[in-house]
C-alpha positions in Angstrom: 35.2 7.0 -4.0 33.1 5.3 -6.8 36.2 5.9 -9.2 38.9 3.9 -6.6 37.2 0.4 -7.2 38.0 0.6 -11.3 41.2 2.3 -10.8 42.6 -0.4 -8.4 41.7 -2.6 -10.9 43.2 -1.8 -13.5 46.6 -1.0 -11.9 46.4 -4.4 -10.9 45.8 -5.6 -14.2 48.7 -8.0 -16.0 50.1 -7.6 -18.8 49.5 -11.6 -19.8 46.0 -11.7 -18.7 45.4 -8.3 -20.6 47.0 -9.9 -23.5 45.0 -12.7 -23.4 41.9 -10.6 -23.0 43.0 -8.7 -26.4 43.8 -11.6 -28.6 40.0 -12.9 -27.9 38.8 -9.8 -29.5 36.7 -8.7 -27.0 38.5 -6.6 -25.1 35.9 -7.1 -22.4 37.1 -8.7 -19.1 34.1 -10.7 -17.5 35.7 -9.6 -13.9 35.8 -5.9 -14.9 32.5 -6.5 -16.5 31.1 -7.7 -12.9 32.5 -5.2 -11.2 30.8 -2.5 -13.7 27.5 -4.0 -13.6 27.4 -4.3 -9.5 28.5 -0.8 -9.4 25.4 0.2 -11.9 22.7 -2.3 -9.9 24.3 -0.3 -6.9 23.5 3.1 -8.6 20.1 1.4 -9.4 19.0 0.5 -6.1 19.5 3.8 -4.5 17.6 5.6 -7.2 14.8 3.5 -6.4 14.9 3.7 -2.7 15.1 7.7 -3.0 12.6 7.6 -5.3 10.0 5.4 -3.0 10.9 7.7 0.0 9.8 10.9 -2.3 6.8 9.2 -3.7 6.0 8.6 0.3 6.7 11.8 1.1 4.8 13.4 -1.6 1.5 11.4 -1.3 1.8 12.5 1.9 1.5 16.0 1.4 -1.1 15.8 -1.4 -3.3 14.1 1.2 -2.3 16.6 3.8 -3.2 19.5 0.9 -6.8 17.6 0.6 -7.6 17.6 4.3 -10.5 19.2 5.3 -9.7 21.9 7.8 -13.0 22.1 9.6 -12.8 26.1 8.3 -12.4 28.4 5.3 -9.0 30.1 5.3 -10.2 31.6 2.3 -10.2 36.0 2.5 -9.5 35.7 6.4 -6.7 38.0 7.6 -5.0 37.2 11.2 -2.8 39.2 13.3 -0.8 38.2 16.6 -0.7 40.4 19.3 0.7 39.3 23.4 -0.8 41.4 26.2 2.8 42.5 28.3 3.0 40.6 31.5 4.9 42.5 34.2 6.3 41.5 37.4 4.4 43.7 39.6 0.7 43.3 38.8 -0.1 47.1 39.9 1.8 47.8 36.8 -0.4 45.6 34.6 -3.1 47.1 32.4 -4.7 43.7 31.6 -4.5 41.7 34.9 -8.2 41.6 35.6 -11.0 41.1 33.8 -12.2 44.7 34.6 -9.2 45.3 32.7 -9.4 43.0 30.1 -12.6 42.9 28.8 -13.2 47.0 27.8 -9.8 46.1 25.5 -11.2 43.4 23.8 -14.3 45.1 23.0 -12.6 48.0 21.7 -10.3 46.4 19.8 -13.2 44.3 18.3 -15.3 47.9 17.4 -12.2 49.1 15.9 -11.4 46.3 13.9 -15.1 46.2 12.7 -14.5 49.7 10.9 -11.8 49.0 8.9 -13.2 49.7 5.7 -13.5 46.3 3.7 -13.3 44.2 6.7 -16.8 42.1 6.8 -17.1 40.6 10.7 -14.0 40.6 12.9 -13.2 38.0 16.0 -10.4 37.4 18.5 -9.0 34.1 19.6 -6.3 32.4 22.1 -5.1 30.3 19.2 -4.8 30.4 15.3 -6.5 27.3 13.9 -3.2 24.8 11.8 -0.5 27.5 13.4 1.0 24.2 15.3 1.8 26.8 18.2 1.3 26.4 21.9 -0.9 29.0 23.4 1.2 31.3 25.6 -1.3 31.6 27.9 -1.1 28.1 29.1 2.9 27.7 27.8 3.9 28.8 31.5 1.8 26.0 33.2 3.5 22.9 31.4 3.6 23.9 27.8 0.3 22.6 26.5 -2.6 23.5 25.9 -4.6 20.3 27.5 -6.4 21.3 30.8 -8.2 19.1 32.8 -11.8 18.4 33.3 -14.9 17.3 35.3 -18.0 16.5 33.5 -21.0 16.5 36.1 -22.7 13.0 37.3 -19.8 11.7 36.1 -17.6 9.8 39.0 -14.2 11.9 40.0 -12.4 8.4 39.6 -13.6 8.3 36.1 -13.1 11.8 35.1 -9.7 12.3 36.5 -7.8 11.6 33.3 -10.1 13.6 31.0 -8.8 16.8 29.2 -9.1 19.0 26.0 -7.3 22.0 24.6 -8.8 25.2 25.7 -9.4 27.9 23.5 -10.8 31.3 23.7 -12.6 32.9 21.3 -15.0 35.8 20.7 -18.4 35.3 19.6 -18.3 35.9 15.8 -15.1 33.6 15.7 -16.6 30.8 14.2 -18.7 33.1 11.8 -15.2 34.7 10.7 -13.6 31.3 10.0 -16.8 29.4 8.5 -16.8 26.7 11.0 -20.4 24.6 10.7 -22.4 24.4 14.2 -23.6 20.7 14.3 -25.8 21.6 17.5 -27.0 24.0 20.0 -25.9 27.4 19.5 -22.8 30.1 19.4 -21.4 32.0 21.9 -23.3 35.7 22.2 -22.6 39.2 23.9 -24.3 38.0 26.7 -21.9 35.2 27.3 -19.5 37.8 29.5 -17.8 37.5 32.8 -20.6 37.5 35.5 -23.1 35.8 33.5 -24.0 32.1 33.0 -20.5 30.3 32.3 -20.8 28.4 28.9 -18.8 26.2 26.7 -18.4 25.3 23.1 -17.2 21.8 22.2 -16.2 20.2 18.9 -17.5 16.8 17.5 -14.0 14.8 18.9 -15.0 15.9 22.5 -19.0 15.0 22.0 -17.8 11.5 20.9 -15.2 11.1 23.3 -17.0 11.9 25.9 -21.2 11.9 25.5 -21.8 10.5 21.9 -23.6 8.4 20.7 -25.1 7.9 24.0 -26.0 11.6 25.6 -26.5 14.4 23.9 -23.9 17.1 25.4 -25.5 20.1 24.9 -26.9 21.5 28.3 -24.3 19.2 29.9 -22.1 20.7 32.7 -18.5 20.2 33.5 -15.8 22.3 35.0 -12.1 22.9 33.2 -9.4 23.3 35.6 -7.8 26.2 34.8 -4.8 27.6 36.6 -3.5 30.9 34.8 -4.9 34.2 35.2 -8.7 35.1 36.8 -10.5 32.0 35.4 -13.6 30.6 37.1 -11.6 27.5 37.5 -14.1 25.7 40.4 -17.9 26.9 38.4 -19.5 24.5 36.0 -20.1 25.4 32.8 -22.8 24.8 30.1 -22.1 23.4 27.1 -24.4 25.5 24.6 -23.3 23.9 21.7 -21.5 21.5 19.0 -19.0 22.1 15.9 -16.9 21.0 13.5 -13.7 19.4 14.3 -11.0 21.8 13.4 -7.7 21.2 12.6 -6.0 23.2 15.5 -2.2 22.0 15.9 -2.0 21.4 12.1 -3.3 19.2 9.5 -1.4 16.4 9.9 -3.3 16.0 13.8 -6.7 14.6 14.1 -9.0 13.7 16.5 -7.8 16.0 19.5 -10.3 17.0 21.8 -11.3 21.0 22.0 -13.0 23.1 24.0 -14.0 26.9 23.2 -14.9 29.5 25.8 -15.7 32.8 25.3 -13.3 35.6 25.6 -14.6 37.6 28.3 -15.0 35.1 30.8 -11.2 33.7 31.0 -8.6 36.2 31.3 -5.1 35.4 29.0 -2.5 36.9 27.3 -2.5 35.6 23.8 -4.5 37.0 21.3 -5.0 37.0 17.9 -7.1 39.0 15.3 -9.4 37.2 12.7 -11.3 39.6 9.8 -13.1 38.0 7.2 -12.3 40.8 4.6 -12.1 40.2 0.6 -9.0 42.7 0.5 -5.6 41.1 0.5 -3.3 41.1 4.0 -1.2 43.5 2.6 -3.6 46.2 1.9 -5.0 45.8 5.4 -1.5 45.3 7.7 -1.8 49.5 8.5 -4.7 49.9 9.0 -4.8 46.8 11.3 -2.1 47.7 13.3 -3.9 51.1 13.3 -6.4 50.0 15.2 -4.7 47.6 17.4 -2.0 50.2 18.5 -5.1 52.8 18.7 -6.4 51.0 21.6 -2.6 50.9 23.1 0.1 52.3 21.5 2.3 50.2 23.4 0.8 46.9 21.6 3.7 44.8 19.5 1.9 43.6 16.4 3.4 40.6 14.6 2.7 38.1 11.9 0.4 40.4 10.1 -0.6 37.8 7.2 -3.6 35.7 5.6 -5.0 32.4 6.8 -4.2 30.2 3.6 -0.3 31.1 4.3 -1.1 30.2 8.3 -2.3 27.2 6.8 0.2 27.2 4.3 3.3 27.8 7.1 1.6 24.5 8.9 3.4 22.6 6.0 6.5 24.1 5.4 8.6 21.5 7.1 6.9 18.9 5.5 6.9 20.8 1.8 10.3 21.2 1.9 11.6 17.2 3.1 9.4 15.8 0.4 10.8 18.6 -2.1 14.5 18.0 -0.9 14.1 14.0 -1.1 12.3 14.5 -4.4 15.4 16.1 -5.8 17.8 14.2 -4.5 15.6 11.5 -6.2 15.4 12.9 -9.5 19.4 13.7 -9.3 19.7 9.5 -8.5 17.3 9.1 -11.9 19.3 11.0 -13.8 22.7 9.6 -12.8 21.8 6.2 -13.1 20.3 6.9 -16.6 23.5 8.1 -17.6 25.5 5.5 -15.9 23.6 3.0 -18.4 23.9 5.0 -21.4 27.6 5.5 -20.5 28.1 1.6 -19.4 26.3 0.5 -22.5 28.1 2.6 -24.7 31.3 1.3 -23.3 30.4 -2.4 -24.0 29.4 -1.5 -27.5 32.3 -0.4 -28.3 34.6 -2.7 -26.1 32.6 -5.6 -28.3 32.2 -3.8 -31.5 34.3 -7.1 -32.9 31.9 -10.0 -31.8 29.3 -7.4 -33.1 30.4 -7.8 -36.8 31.6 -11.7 -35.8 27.6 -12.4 -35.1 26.4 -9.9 -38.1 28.9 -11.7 -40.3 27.7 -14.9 -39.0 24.1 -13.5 -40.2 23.3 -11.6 -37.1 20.1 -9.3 -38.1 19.8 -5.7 -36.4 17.2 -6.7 -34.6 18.8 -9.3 -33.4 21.8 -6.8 -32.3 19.7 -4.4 -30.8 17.4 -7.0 -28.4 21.0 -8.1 -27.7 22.0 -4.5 -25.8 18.5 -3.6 -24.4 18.5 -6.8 -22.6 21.8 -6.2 -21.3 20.1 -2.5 -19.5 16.8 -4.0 -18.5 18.5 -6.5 -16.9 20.5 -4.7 -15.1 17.8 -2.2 -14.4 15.8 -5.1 -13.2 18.3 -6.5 -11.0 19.0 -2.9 -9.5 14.9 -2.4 -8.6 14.9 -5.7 -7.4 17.5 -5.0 -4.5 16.2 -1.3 -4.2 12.7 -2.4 -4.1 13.3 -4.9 -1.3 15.6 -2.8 1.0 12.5 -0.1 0.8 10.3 -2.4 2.2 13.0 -3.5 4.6 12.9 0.2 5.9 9.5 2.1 4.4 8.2 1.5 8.2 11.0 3.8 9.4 9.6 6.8 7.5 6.2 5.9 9.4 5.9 9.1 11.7 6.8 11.1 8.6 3.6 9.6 6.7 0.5 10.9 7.1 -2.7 9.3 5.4 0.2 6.9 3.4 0.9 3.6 4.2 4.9 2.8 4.4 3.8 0.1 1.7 1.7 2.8 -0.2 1.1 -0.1 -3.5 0.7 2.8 -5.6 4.0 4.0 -5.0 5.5 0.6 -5.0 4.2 -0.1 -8.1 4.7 3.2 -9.9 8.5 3.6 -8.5 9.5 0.6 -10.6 8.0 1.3 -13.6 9.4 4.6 -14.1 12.6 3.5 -13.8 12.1 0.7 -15.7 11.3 3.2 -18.6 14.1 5.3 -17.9 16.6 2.4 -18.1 14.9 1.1 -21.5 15.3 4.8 -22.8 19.1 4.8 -21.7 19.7 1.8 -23.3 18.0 2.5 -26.5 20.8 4.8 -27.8 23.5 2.8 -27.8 21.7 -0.5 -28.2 20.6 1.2 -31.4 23.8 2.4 -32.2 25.1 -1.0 -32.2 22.5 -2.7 -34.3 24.0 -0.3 -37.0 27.6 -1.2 -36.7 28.9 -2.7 -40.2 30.6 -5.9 -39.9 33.4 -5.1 -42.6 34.0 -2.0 -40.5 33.9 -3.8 -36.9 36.2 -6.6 -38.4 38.9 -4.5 -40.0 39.0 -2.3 -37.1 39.5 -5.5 -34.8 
């Protein structure tokens, strides 16, 4: 398509004017030479724009890389494992708690003696996995639940919520979540006994901090799935560290841990803190999983850091893809201005041994041709720069921790290519500084 402007051209082209063109000794028409240079600004200007969208892109998921999680993924292996759910309840093993909660503790005993394995712990919900617990999936696909907080108005507390998750009493242990208050959850905390909670820091300052202090506070999560004690109150025993639970790009959501035994669900997934890699561990985890039921699927056998890693796949491969299409721009349009420079120096290699004859130095030649590539490179960043910031906010929900009009990358994108284009235009610029003037003339 590029190639059809040029060619029209020059079958347009008259034999008079072309002529005319010749005898001046040139050989350079300004109109061809206009059309050549908008065609390279053009080249120019997308090369920037692509690169600006990468540099977004990729700042982006350095920051993302630097978050803090609110946990160590470090030597923690998970596995994934869904309780079956069958239409008729008298055929479910897990549909009460009775049923339940002599599983869990099993599983957790057995998990426990896997040789290498340091503390083991089960939750609803992998933290970064970006999933949607399955437990709640079937009531509205999200893992928000309502709440009431006690002495709080219903009017006021009507639109509250947090993301539920369950979790056994070593699970923060396993993952090396900090307390900030109060206390974990403990054997004790069981179905029958006191019900208790564990919130995170976005939850105590959304809802109690600075002003109360939440621990020994009550409130009530409105639970609809399984055999939950949807209408008791429970205590909140203590505080943690937020952690990054529907990936790292998400902050501030509100969460809300409760232990295993008291809320029945059908999601589970097993953490061990172990030293040895996943997969030395993957049979002799699903060992133990399938030794409590053989019928158990066990799936996504793997290590936290790729959990983690998973999280930013998407995003890993959009910056790489625009990346390389960026570097691909780069290198085309540094070759278009070697190649277009290279033309002109040799469509003018007569008025180069006119002004050389004339007492022209090298120098003189060679300033001539680099001005000639950083002016078109400059004219080409110029229009790329400004349609960028016509359209950076675009690429806004793709950001994270990056402003659309990052100045680092605004400033950086320029200057490479800036550099590139002097490079490109070196060659031949130099090239043409050495052109004898007998040579060029008797040639002409």
């Amino acid at each position: 398509l590029f190639g059809l402007a040029p060619a029209i051209h020059s079958s347009k082209a008259g034999l008079a004017s072309t002529m005319r063109e010749g005898s001046r000794g040139s050989g350079y028409s300004a109109k061809a030479g206009r059309m050549r240079d908008a065609l390279m600004v053009s080249q120019l200007a997308f090369a920037v724009v692509l690169m600006v969208g990468a540099g977004l892109l990729l700042e982006t998921l350095r920051d993302l890389l630097r978050q803090n999680p609110g946990f160590n993924p470090s030597q923690v292996v998970t596995a994934n494992i869904y309780l079956p759910n069958p239409n008729n309840p008298q055929l479910d093993p897990y549909h009460t708690f009775a049923q339940q909660i002599p599983f869990n503790r099993e599983l957790l005993r057995r998990a426990n003696a896997i040789p290498g394995v340091e503390l083991a712990a089960i939750t609803s919900n992998l933290p970064a996995a970006d999933t949607i617990n399955s437990d709640s999936a079937a009531y509205g696909a999200t893992n928000h639940n309502s709440l009431a907080i006690e002495d709080r108005p219903t009017e006021s507390s009507g639109d509250l919520s947090a993301e539920v998750i369950r979790i056994s009493p070593d699970y923060f242990r396993v993952i090396q979540t900090p307390l900030v208050e109060g206390r974990f959850f403990t054997e004790d905390d069981e179905n029958g006994k006191l019900p208790v909670a564990i919130i995170d820091e976005a939850t105590a300052r959304l809802y109690w901090w600075p002003d109360h202090d939440p621990v020994g506070r009550r409130l009530r999560i409105r639970l609809r799935f399984g055999q939950n004690p949807a209408n008791q109150w429970s205590t909140v025993v203590g505080v943690v560290k937020n952690i990054k639970h529907d990936g790292l790009d998400v902050d501030g959501v509100p969460h809300l841990y409760v232990p295993l035994n008291q809320f029945v669900g059908r999601s589970l997934s097993l953490a061990l803190r172990t030293s040895l890699p996943a997969s030395t561990l993957e049979a002799q985890i699903r060992g133990a999983i399938q030794s409590v039921d053989p019928g158990l699927p066990v799936f996504s056998v793997t290590s936290m850091d790729e959990v983690v890693d998973a999280s930013l796949a998407s995003r890993r491969f959009s910056a790489n893809l625009v990346a390389g299409f960026a570097a691909v721009a780069v290198l085309l349009a540094s070759i278009g201005i070697y190649g277009l420079l290279a033309y002109i120096v040799g469509q003018r290699s007569r008025e180069i041994g006119i002004r050389m004859a004339l007492g022209a130095r090298r120098d003189d030649i060679l300033r001539l041709f680099l001005r000639k590539g950083v002016a078109l490179a400059g004219v080409g960043i110029v229009v790329g720069m400004v349609f960028s910031a016509s359209t950076a906010s675009m690429m806004a929900s793709l950001l994270y921790g990056v402003r659309p009009h990052d100045p680092a990358v605004f400033l950086i994108v320029p200057l490479i290519l800036m550099v590139v284009a002097l490079l490109a235009s070196y060659i031949p610029a130099r090239r043409a500084s050495r052109v004898s003037p007998i040579v060029a003339l008797r040639e002409s």
